[in-house]
C-alpha positions as CSV (number, residue, x, y, z in Angstrom):
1,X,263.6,120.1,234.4
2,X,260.0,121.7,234.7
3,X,258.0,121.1,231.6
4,X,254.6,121.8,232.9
5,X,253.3,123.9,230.7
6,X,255.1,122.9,227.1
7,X,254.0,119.1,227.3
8,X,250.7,120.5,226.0
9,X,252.7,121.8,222.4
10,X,253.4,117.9,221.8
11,X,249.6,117.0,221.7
12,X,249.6,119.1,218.4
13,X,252.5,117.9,216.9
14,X,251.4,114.4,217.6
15,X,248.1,114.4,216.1
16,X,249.4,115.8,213.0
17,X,252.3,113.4,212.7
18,X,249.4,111.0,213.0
19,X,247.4,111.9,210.5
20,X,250.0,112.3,208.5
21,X,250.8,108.8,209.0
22,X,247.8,107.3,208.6
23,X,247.1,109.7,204.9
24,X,250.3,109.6,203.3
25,X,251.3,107.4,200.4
26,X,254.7,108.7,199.7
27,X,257.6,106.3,202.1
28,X,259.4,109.7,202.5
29,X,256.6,111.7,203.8
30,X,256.3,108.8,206.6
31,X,259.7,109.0,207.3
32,X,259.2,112.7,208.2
33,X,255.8,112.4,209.8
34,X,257.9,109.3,212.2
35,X,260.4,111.2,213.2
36,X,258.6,113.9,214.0
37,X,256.4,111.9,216.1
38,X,259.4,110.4,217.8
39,X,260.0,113.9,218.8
40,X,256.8,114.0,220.0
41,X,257.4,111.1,222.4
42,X,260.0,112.4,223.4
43,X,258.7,115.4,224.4
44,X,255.7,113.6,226.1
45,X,258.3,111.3,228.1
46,X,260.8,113.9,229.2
47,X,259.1,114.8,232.2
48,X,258.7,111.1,233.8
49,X,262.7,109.9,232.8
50,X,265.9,111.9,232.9
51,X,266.7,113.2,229.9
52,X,269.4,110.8,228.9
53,X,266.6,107.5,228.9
54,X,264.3,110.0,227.2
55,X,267.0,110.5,224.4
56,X,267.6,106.5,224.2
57,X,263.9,106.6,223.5
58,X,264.2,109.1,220.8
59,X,267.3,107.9,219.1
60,X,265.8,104.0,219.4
61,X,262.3,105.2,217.7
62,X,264.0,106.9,215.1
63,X,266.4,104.1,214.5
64,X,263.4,101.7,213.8
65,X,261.9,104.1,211.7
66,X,265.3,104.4,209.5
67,X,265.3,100.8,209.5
68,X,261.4,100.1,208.1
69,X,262.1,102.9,205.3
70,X,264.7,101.6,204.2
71,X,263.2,98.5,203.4
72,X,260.3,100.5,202.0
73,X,262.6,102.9,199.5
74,X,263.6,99.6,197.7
75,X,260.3,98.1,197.4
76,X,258.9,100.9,196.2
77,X,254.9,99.8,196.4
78,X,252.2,102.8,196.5
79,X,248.8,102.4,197.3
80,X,246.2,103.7,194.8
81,X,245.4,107.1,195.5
82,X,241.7,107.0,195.9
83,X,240.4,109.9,197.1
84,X,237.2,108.0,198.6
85,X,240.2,106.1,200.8
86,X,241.6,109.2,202.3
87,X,238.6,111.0,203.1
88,X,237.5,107.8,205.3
89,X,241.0,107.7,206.3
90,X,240.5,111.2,207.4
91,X,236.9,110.7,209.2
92,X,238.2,107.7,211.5
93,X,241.1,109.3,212.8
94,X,238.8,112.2,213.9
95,X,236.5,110.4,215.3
96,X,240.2,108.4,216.7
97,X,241.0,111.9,218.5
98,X,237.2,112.0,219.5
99,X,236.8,108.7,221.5
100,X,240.5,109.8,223.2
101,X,239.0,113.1,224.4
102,X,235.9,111.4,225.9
103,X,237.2,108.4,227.2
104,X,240.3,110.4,229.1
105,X,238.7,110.9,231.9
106,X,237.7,108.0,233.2
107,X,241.0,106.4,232.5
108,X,243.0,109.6,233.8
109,X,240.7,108.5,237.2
110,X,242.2,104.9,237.4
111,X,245.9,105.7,236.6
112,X,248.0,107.9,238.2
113,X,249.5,110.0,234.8
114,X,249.3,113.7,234.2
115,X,246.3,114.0,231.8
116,X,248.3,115.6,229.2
117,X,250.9,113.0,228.8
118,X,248.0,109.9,229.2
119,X,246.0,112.3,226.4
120,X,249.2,111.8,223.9
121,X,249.7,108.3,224.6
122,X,246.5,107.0,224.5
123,X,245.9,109.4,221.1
124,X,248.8,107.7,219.9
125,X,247.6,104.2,220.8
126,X,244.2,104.8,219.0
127,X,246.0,106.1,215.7
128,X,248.6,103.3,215.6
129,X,245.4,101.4,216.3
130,X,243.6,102.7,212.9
131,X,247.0,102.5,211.2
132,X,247.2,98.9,211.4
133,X,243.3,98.2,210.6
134,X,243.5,100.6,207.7
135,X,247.1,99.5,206.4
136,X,247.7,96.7,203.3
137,X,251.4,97.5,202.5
138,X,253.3,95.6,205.3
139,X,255.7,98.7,206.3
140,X,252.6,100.7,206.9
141,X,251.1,98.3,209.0
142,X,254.4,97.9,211.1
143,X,254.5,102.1,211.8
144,X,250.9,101.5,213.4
145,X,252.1,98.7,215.6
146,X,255.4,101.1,216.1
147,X,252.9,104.1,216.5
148,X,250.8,102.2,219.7
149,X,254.3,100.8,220.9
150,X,255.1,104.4,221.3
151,X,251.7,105.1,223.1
152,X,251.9,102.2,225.4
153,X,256.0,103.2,226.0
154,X,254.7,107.5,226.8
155,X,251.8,105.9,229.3
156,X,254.2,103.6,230.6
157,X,257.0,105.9,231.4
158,X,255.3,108.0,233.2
159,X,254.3,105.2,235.3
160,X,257.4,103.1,235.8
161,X,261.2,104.3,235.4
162,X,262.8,101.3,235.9
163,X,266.0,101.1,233.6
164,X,264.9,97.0,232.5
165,X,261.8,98.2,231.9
166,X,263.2,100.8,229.3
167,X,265.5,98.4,227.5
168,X,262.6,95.8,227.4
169,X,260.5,98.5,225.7
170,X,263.5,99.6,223.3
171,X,264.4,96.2,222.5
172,X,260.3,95.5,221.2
173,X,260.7,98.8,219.1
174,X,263.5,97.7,217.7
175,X,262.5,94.5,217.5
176,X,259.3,95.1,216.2
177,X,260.9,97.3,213.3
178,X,263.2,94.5,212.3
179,X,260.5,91.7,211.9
180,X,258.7,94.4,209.6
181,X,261.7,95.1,207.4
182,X,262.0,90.8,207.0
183,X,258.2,90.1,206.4
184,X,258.8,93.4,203.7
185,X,261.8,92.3,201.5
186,X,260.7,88.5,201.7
187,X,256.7,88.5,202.0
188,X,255.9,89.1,198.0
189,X,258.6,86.7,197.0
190,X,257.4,83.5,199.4
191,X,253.8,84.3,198.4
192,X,254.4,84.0,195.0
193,X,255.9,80.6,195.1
194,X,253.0,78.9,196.6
């Protein structure tokens, strides 16, 4: 499959989802901007796997992403929507997308990715990055650590296409998403009995 050209339509959709992620307060706007970024993995990763370990990929990122908003749609907590919060929100994952564009081509020199595909998973590294710093609700913490999983999995990919290697990396995601869904539905309740 020759995907030279269109890899460069899943930077776009990335960053957006990304933002997204890291600026929304709604649970169902996440779950959009998630899957949509899952697509955009995928997309990123087709070219290094066959399309069937790509899919697994897909259908494994948007599995864990089911599984942490549904722990989110009964808990129901919202950040206060301060507008002061977004805006910085806002500034750092610009200046996020900044630091990947600058710092791409030294590391595009040391490994041997397409600079495209190392461009969406390291932008995707730095965002999950931000989203955990910037996050208090437990769920939106875990879809930063599931957003640089997804980073390191596109760079990683590209680089190694061992079958292990891909069900090590699923079983993390999925992992990952089901230690954030405990931690959500039981955190409140065990701190307040201390």
């Amino acid at each position: 499959m020759n995907l030279n050209g269109s890899v460069y339509l899943a930077l776009p959709l990335i960053l957006a989802t990304s933002i997204s992620l890291l600026l929304a307060r709604d649970w169902k706007w996440n779950a959009v901007a998630y899957s949509l970024q899952c697509l955009g993995s995928f997309w990123l990763i087709l070219p290094s796997l066959p399309i069937g370990l790509a899919a697994v990929e897909l259908v494994v990122g948007w599995v864990a992403g089911v599984v942490l908003i549904s722990a989110q749609s009964r808990r129901e907590e919202a950040e206060a929507p301060f507008l002061s919060m977004q805006v910085f929100r806002g500034v750092a994952a610009g200046m996020g997308a900044i630091l990947v564009v600058s710092i791409l081509p030294g590391i595009a020199a040391v490994l041997p990715v397409r600079i495209d595909i190392l461009g969406g998973g390291l932008l995707l590294i730095v965002m999950g990055l931000l989203m955990m710093g910037m996050g208090r609700i437990i769920v939106r913490t875990f879809f930063g650590l599931l957003t640089l999983v997804t980073g390191f999995n596109v760079i990683y990919a590209a680089l190694e296409s061992s079958l292990l290697v891909i069900g090590l990396r699923v079983s993390i995601t999925l992992g990952l998403a089901f230690v954030g869904v405990y931690l959500t539905l039981s955190g409140p309740a065990e701190r307040g009995n201390e």
